[in-house]
N, C-alpha and C positions, 0 to 999 in steps of 0.2 A: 477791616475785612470781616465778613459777618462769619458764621459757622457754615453754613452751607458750602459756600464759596472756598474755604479754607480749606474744607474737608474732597472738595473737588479738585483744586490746586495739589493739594497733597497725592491726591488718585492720580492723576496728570503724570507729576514728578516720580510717580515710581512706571506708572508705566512706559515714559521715556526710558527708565534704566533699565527696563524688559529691554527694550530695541537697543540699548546698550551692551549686549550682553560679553561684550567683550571687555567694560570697564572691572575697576577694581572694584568698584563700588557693588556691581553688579554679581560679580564672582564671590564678596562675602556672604556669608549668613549671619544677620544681626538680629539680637534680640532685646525684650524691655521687657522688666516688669512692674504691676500695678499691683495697689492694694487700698479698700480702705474699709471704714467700719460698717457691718451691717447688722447691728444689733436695735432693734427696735425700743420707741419709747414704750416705759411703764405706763400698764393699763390698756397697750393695744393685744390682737387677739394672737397668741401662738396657734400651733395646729390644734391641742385640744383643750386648751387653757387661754386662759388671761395670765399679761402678763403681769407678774408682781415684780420682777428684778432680774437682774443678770449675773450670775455667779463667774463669769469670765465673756469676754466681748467676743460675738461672733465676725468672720472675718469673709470680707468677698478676697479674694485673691488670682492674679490671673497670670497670664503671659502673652507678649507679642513676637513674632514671629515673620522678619523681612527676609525675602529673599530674592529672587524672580520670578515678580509676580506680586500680587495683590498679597497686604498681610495676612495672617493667618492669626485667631486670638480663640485660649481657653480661658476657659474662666472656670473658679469653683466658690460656691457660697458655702456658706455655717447655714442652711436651711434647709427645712424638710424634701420643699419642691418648689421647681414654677413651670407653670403650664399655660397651652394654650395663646391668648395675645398677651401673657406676661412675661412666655417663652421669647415671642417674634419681639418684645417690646427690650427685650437685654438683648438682642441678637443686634437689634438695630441700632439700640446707643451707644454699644462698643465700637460696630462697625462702620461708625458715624467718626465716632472720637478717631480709629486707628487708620481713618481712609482706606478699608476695605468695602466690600458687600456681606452682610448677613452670613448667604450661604458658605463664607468663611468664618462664621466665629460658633463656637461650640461652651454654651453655659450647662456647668452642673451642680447641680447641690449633693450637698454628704449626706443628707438625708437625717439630720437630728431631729428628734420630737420634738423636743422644748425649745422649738426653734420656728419662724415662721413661715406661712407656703404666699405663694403669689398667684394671681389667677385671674386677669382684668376681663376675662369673659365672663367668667362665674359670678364674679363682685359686681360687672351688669344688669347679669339675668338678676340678680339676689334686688341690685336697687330698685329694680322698678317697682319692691313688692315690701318697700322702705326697711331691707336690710343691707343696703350699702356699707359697707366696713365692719359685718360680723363677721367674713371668713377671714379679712387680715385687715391690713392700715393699706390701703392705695396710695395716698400721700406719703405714706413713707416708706414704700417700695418704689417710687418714681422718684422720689429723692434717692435714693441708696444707687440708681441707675445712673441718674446723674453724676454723682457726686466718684462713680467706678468710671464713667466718661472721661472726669475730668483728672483722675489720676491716671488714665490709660492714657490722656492727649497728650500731659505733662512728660510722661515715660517716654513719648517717642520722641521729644526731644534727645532722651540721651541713650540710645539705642545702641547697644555696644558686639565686638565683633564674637563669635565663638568661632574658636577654632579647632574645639573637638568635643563629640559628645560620649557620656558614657552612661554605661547599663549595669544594672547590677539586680540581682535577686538573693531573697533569704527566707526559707522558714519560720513562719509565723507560730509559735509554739500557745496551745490553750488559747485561743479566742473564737476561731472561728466551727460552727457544725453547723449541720443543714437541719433546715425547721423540722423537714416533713419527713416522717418517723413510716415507715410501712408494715403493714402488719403481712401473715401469710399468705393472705387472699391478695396483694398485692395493693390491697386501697390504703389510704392514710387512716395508720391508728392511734398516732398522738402527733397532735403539731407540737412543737419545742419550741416555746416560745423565748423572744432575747433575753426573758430572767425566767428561770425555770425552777421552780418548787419542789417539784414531784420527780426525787430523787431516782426513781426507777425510768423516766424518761431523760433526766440527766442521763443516764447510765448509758444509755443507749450507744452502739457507735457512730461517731462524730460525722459519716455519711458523706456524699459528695459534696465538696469543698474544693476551691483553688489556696492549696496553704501559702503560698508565697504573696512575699508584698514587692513590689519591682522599682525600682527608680529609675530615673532619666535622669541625670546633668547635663549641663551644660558649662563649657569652658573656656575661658579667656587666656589670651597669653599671660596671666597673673594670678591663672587659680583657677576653683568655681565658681559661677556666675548664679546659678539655680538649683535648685531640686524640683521633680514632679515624681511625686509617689503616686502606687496603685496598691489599694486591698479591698480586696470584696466580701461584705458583712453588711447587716443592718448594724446601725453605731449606736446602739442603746445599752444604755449597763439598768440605768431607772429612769423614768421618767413621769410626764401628768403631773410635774410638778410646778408650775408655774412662772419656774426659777429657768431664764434663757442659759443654754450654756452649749461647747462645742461638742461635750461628751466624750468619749477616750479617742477615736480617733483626731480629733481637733486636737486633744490635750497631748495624744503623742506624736502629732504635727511640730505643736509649740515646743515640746520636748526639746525635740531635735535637732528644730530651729534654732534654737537658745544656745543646744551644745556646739553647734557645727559653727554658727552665726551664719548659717545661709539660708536666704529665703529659700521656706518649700511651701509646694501648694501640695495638696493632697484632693484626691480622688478617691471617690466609692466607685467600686467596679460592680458587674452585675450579680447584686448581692440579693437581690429578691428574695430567694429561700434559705439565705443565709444567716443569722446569727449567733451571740453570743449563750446560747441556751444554756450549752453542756457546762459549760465553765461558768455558770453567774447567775444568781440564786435571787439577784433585783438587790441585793444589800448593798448600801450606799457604797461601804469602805472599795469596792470588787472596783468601779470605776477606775480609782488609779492603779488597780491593778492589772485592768485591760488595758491601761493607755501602757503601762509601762511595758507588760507581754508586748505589742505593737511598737512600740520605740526599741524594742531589743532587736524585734526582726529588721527595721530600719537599719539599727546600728550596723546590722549585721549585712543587710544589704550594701548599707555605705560603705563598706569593706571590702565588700565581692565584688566594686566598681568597676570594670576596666574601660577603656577610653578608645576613642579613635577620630582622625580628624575629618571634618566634616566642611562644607562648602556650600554655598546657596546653593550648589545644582544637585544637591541632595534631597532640599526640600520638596512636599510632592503635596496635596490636596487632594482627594476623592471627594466626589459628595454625590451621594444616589436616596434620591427621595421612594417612600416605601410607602404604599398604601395599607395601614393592617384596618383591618375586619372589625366595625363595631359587633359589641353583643350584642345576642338578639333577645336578652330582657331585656334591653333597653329601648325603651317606650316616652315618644315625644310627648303623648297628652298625659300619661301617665305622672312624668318629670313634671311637668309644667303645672297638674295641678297640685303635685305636692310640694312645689314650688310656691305656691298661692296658698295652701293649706298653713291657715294661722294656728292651730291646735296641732301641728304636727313639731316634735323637739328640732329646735333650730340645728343642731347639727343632722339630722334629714333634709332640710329643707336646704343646708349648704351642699352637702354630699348630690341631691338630685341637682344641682346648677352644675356642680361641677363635671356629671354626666351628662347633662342635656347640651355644656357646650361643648362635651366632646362629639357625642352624637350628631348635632350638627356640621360638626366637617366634615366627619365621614360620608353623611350624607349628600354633602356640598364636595366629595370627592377629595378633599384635602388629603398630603399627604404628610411625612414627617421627614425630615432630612436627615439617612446615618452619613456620618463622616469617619475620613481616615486620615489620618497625619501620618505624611511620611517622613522618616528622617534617615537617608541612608539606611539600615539591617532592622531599623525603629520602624514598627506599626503602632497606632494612636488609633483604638478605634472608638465611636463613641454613640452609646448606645440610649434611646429613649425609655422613658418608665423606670419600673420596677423590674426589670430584666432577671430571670432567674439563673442559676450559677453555669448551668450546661450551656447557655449562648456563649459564655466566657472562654470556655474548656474548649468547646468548639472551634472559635475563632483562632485559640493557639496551636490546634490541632491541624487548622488546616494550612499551617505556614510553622512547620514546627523548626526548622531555619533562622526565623523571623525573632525577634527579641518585641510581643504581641502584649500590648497591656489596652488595656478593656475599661474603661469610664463610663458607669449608667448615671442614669439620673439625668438626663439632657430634661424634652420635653414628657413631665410628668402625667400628661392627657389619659394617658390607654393603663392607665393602672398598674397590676402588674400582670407581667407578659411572660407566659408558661409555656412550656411544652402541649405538643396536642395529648399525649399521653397524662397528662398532669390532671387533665379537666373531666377524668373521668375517673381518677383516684380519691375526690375529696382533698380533703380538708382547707386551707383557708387563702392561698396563694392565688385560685383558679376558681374561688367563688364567686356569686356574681356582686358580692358585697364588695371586693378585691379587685376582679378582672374586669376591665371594660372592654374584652377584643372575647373573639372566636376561638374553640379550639386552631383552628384553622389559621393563625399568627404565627405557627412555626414555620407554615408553608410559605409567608409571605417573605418573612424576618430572615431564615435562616440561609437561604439562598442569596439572599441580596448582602449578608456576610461575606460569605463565599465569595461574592462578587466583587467586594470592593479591597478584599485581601489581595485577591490573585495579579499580578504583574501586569496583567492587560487590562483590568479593571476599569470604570468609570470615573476621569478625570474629572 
């Protein structure tokens, strides 16, 4: 039986158990997880380096998610981003493997440096002008898709039942502060960046932040089955080093992993103007000392679990496609010849592909798809870009009921995505170096939140 075919047979067979829905089969909530390695070979290109080595292996990791209805699958990589048709290109060979459609699978990356991005629009515009395979390795990002297909197809083999899920939150102590420093005039007068020197900007106070880190389980008659953690921060302690690695929140993933022995996947929430500034000076030793700050809040999360049982007719899907606003520096012929432009440093000339293909959807109307996973009192929302910390704060705010955890980093396209007030403060979040959208993204983004929280929301 070929793939296609398999993958249609399998859509088939659960949609029968929709029209079932009085079976037992139907009445579980089952789950599966995937994993496997996405650590790229030495010598291809990281986001700002070549790579020389990998100091620990980066990890795709994901989950599936049966219930009634078509599966439901996250995913989170050890990478900076992917965007564009290398966003729609992970959407589709999950939901190829798990016999779903696309607009149920949600990929995210953590967002590390020394880690690589994906972009098979960009890596087009780039080849025609013979720099095919400067912004990353295309063959070995469409390996790494493949090779998370066929541990995702394997998994649903053994799909197992949960019978209750639980929540828990904890205070993150020293890691996270918000970049953007305001001065009295009310504009940006130090960004704070993830390693911060200038001890009078450490000093500063730690500013809007979500301190807590949140987990989800999930549970078997025999135990836990999972973890899905959320904390939101840029994940850099140092980086530009050429050395692949997962950086402290990867490292207080595996932590935890190790201690608990259960698989977790972990999530960057919308950390955009978030990081490690206040607390971490760029000196190598500080890395395990953020991952461990962040496995303490874990532990401690792990702690504060409590449980409750659950049933496929808990699970729920949203998905409301959002048009946001390109910017308006951004200029097709402008792109296109700096694109062409052989004297211009190759990272310009990758940076303008990566804008011209996002300006092109926008142009062509394209839009981005937010989702929400429901799970019983559980919202799962999950957000595009470089989301900044107030979409996050937002989102729990307007269901504060709601046990609301926040995943950015979906499709990397729109840069990052501010407040309309952000773009008339300065500094470096909402520049046009940074942002690829409009002041005017609040207005598009933040109502279409709203919308997919609320209880009558878009299925």
């Amino acid at each position: 039986m070929n793939l296609e075919r398999s993958t249609s047979l399998r859509a088939l067979l659960l949609a029968i158990a929709v029209l079932m829905n009085g079976s037992a089969v139907a009445a579980d909530l089952r789950i599966a997880f995937f994993e496997t390695d996405a650590t790229p070979p030495v010598g291809s290109p990281l986001a700002y380096k070549q790579m020389e080595r990998a100091a620990a292996p980066l990890s795709c990791r994901g989950v599936v998610l049966a219930g009634d209805g078509l599966p439901v699958v996250l995913c989170a990589l050890d990478w900076i981003g992917i965007a564009n048709e290398g966003y729609e290109a992970w959407r589709r060979g999950l939901a190829e493997a798990a016999g779903t459609i696309p607009e149920r699978v949600s990929v995210h990356t953590l967002h590390q440096h020394d880690a690589p991005v994906c972009d098979f629009t960009a890596n087009d515009l780039l080849a025609e002008h013979g720099l095919g395979g400067v912004l990353f390795d295309p063959l070995f990002a469409r390996e790494t898709i493949h090779r998370a297909a066929e541990s995702l197809r394997a998994s649903m083999d053994h799909l197992q039942t949960v019978t209750h899920i639980g929540t828990g939150q904890a205070k993150v102590e020293k890691v996270a502060s918000n970049r953007r420093i305001l001065g009295a005039d009310g504009k940006v007068a130090h960004v704070r960046w993830t390693a911060t020197t200038d001890p009078a900007v450490a000093a500063a106070p730690e500013g809007t932040i979500d301190p807590h880190v949140k987990l989800i389980s999930f549970w078997g008659k025999n135990g836990p089955l999972g973890i899905l953690s959320y904390y939101a921060t840029h994940p850099q302690s140092y980086y530009l080093t050429g050395i692949a690695n997962p950086d402290f929140p990867g490292m207080a993933r595996n932590i935890r992993q190790h201690t608990t022995e259960i698989l977790q996947i972990h999530f960057n929430g919308a950390g955009g103007n978030i990081g490690a500034g206040k607390w971490n000076d760029g000196s190598h030793e500080n890395r395990a000392v953020l991952a461990y700050r962040l496995a303490e809040g874990m532990k401690k999360a792990w702690a504060a679990t409590t449980r409750e049982p659950i049933t496929a007719s808990a699970l729920g899907w949203r998905v409301l496609p959002v048009a946001l606003p390109a910017r308006g520096t951004l200029n097709e012929a402008d792109l296109e010849a700096k694109i062409r432009d052989r004297n211009a440093p190759i990272a310009e000339r990758t940076e303008a592909a990566c804008s011209l293909a996002w300006l092109r959807r926008c142009q062509r109307g394209d839009t981005i798809d937010l989702t929400c996973l429901e799970l019983g009192r559980v919202r799962i929302l999950s957000l595009p870009g470089e989301c900044v910390i107030e979409y996050q704060l937002a989102a729990q705010a307007f269901q504060p009921d709601l046990f609301v955890a926040v995943g950015g980093y979906t499709d990397y396209a729109p840069g990052y995505v501010c407040l309309e007030e952000h773009y008339s403060q300065g500094g470096y979040e909402d520049s046009p170096a940074a942002s690829r959208v409009t002041p005017q993204v609040e207005g598009a983004l933040m109502p279409a939140i709203r919308a997919l929280l609320q209880p009558s929301g878009p299925k």
